[in-house]
Every structure is written in C-alpha cells, then in structure tokens.
C-alpha positions as CSV (number, residue, x, y, z in Angstrom):
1,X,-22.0,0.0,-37.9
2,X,-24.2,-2.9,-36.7
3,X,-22.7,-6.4,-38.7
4,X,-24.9,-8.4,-40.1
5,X,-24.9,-12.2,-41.3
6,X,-25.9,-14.0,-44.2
7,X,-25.9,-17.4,-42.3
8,X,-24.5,-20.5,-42.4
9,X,-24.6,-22.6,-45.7
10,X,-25.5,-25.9,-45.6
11,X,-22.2,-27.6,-45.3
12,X,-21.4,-24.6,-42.4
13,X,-24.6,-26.0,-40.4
14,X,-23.0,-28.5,-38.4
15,X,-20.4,-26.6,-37.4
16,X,-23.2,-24.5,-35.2
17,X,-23.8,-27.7,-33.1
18,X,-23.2,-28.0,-29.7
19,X,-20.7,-30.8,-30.8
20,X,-19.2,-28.3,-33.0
21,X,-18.7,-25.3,-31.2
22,X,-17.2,-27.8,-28.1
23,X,-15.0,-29.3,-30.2
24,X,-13.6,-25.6,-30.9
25,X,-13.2,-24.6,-27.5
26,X,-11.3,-28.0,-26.9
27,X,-9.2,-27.0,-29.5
28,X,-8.2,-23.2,-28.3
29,X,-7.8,-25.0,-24.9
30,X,-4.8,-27.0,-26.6
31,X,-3.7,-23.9,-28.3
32,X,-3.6,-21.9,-25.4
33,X,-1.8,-24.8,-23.5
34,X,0.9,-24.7,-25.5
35,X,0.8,-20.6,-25.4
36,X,1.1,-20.5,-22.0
37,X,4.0,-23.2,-21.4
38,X,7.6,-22.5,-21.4
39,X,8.6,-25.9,-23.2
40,X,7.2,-28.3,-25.5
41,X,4.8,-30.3,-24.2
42,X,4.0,-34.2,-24.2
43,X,0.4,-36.0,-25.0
44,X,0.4,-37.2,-21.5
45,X,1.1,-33.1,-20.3
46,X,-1.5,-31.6,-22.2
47,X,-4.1,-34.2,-20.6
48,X,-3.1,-33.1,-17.4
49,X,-3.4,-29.5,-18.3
50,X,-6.3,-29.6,-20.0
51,X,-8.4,-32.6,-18.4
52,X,-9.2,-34.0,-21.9
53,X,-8.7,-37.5,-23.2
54,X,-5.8,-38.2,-24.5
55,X,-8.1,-40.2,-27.2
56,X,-9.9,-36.4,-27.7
57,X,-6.8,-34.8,-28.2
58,X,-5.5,-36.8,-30.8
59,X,-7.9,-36.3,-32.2
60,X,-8.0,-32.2,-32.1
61,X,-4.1,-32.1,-32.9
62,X,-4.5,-33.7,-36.2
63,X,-7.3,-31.0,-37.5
64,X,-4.2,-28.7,-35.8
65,X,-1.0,-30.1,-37.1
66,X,-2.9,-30.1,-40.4
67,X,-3.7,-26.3,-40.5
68,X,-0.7,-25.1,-39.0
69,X,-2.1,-24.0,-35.2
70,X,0.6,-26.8,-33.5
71,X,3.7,-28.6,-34.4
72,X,4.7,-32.4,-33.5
73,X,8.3,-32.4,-33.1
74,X,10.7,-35.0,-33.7
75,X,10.5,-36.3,-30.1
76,X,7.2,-36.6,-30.5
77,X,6.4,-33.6,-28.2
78,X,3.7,-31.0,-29.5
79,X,4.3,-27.3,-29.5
80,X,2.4,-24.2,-31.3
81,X,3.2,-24.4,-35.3
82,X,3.7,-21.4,-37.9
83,X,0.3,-20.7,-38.6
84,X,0.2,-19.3,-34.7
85,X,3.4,-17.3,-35.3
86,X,1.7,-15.8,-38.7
87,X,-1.3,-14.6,-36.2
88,X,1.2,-12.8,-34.3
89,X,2.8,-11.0,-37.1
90,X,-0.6,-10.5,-38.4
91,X,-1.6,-8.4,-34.8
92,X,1.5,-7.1,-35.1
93,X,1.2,-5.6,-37.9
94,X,-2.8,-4.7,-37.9
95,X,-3.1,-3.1,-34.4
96,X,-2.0,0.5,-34.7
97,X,-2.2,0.8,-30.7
98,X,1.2,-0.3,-30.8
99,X,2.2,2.8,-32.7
100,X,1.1,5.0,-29.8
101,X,1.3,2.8,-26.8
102,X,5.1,1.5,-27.5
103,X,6.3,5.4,-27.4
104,X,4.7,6.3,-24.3
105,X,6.1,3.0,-22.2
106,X,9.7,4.6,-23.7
107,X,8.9,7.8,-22.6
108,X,8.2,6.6,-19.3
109,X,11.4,4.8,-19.1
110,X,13.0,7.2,-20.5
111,X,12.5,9.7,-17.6
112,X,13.6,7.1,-15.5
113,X,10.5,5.5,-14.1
114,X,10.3,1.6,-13.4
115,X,9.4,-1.3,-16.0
116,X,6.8,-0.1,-18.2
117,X,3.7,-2.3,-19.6
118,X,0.2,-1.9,-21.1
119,X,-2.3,-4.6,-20.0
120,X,-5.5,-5.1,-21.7
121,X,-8.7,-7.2,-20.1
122,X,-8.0,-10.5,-21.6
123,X,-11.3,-12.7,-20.2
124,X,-13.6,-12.4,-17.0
125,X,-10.6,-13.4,-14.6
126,X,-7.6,-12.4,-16.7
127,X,-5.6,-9.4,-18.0
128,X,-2.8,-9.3,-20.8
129,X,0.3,-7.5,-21.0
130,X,0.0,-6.4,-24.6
131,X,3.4,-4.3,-24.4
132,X,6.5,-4.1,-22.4
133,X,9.9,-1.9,-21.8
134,X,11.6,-2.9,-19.5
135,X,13.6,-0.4,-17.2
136,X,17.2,0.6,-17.4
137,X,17.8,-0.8,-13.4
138,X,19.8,-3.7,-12.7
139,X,16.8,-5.3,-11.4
140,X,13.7,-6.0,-12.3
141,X,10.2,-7.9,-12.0
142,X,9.4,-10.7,-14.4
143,X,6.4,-9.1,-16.2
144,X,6.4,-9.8,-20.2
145,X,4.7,-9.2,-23.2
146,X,1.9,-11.4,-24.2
147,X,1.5,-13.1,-20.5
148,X,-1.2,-13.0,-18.9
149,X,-2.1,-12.3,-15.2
150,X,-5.2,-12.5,-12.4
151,X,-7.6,-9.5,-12.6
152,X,-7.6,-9.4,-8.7
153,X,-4.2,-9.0,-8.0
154,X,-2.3,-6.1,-8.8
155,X,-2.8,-2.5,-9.7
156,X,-3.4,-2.9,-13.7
157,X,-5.6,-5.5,-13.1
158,X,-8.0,-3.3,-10.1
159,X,-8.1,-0.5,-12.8
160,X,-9.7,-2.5,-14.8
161,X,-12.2,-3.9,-12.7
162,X,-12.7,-0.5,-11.3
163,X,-13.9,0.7,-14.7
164,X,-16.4,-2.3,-15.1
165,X,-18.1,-1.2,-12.4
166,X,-16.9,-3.2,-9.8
167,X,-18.0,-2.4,-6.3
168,X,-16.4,-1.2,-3.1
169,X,-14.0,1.2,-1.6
170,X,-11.0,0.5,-3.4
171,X,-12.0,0.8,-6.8
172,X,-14.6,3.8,-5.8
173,X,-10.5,5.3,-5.1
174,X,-9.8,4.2,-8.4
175,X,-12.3,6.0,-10.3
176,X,-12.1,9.2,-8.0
177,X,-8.2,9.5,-8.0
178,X,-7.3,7.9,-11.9
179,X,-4.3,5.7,-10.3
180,X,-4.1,2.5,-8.2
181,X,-1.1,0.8,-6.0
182,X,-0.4,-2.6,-5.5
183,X,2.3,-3.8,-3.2
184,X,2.9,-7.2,-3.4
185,X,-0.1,-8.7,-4.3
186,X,1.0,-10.6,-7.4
187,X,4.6,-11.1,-6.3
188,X,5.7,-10.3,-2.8
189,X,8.5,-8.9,-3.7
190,X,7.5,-6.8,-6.5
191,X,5.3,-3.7,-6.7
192,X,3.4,-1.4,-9.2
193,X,1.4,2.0,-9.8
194,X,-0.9,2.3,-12.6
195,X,-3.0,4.7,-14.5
196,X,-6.2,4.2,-17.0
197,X,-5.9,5.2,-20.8
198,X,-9.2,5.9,-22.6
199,X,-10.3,5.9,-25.6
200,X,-13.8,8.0,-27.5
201,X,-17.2,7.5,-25.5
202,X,-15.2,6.7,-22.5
203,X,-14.2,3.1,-22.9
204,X,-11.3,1.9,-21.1
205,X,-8.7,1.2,-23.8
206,X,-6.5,-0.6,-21.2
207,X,-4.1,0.5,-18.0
208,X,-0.2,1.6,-17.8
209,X,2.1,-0.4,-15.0
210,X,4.9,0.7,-13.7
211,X,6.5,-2.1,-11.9
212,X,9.3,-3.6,-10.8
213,X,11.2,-4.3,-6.9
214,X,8.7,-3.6,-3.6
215,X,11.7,-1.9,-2.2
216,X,11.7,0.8,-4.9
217,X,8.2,1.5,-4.1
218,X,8.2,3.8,-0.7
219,X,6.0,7.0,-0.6
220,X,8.2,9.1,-1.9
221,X,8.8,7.2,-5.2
222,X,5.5,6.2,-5.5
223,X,4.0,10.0,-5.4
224,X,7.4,10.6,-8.2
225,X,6.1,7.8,-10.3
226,X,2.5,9.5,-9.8
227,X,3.3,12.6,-10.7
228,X,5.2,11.3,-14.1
229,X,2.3,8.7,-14.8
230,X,0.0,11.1,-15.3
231,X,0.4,13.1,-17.9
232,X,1.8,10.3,-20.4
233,X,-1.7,8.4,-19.6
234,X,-3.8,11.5,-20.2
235,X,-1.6,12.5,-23.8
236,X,-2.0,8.8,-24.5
237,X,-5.9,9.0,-23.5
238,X,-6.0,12.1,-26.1
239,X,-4.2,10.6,-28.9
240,X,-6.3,7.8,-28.7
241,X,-9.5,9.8,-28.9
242,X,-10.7,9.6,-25.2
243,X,-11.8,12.3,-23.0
244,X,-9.2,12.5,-19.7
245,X,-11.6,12.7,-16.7
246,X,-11.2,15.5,-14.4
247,X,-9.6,13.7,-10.7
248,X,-9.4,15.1,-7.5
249,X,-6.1,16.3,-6.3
C-alpha cells in the first residue's frame, strides 16, 4: 500500500528546512557516535569524531539529554541515555525476523559449524550484524550483534552487493553459485562463507556468516560448511516467503 501524507502543519513547517533537517542529521551523527564507541565519551571526543563544533554540539545534546537519546554522566562524559535502550527493546520486540533467523544461526551451530551471524545492508558502504551465535570452539572471531562492518570486505558484505547489481566476476559467482568466501579480508586472521536468504518477489532479506579462525577455513571445511549452509538458508529463504533460486552445482 502506497503511504500517503497529510503534510506538515504549520508549526511542523520549519522543521522541513534545510536548517532543520541538518540539524537532524547532526544529531543521529552524535547518536551514532556514541553507538559505535566502547566507552563514554568527552565533548572534546565527540568533536573529533564527528567534526562539529563543540559550540554545535552543545547545543544538539541538550534537545538529546532532554528527550532521553544521551545521558551526561557524573564526570561530565556523555553517553547514549534510556530512551535509546527503549528503541532497542522496541526492535526487539517488533521485528519477528528474529523469531526465524535466531533458530537457524542455532541450528547451524548446533551441527557444529563456525560462529553464526545474519547481516543486513545497513547504508551505501555498511552492513549490520543484526544477530549472532557464537560457536562452541575455544576460539573465535570478534564479530557481534548490532556492529557494523565495510560492504567491500568480507563474504556477507559481497553478497549483498552482488544482489544490488554490482558488477564484475566475483559477484557474477555470487549470483551463479548462491555462496561467497572471504579469507582474510576484514581480519587477516579470520575467515567466513556465506549464503543469501530471500524473502517474496525476490528481495534480499539479508546474508548468513559463518566465521571465525582463517586456519579453520581450508577446502575441505569450507566445501563442509557449504554443504551445511545451504539448506538452512534455503528453509530460512522459504519461511520467510522467498523463492530459493535454482544454482549450479
């Protein structure tokens, strides 16, 4: 169904500026600072990261600190506030692809295959893991839920460039074959295989990893890992709606 729009209201209008809308993708640029750092961060930090003022983002984290999006802290460091961790629960708890993804990482795991993850195109350069279960071996790569990664390097990430439309020999394999390899390209020392999962009139949902040490990835393994891959990402493809293409051997 096509959505439709009554318009802004008067007192909306000025939020449709160009001053406006700037002003709100300053402010998801704080947000996402803070998302994407480990540790609190300082006024003096987030200018760096960001390249704002520090004037500007005074400025931004008082609308912020006021509706919840960040926290000031009692040294006087800024991190994300409750209203971001309601958001979460609220994804949580609204997107049902959990409820079918989730099982099929544990299957995979469960037969004994590496680290399992789903990754979803994020932005234009980016993918996201959306979920994660990590393997049952001692060792493993650092790949976690809710991180995100380059669309250029690794296997997840060629899928989905592959199903854009993207160009050239590798992802032509891709599309031909329904898997990709990527040996160290990400990490050097780690390693992954993946495999699209669709969902009805052929969209790409998003791609299953399996990743984890570069010395667990010879042939051998890699063609086992194939082989178990497969047929979760095709049930998954089916539950979901999609249509599993037919691949050459």
């Amino acid at each position: 169904m096509k959505r439709t729009s009554t318009g802004p209201t008067t007192s909306e209008a000025p939020a449709q500026t160009g001053d406006g809308v700037a002003a709100v993708e300053r402010a998801l640029a704080l947000v996402a600072a803070l998302e994407t750092s480990d540790q609190a961060m300082s006024l003096a930090e987030l200018a760096v990261r960001t390249g704002f003022y520090k004037s500007t983002i005074l400025r931004l984290l008082g609308s912020l600190t006021a509706t919840g999006y960040v926290t000031r802290l009692p040294d006087g460091n800024y991190d994300l506030g409750p209203t971001a961790f309601r958001l979460g629960l609220a994804f949580t708890r609204k997107n049902a692809l959990a409820h079918h993804v989730v099982p099929a990482l544990q299957e995979l795991v469960d037969r004994g295959t590496e680290s399992a993850s789903f990754h979803v195109r994020q932005d234009a350069d980016h993918r996201l893991c959306l979920f994660r279960v990590n393997s049952r071996h001692a060792t493993l790569d650092r790949v976690e839920a809710g991180q995100s990664y380059a669309l250029l390097r690794g296997a997840a990430g060629h899928i989905i460039l592959a199903y854009d439309g993207r160009a050239g020999a590798r992802y032509a394999a891709i599309r031909a074959e329904g898997f990709d390899v990527s040996l160290g390209e990400r990490d050097p020392s780690c390693a992954a295989v993946a495999a699209p999962v669709f969902g009805p009139h052929d969209v790409l949902i998003g791609v299953i990893s399996l990743s984890g040490p570069r010395e667990r990835f010879g042939k051998i393994e890699v063609a086992n890992m194939k082989r178990v891959l497969g047929p979760v990402a095709e049930k998954l493809t089916k539950t979901l709606g999609g249509v599993w293409p037919t691949y050459r051997a």
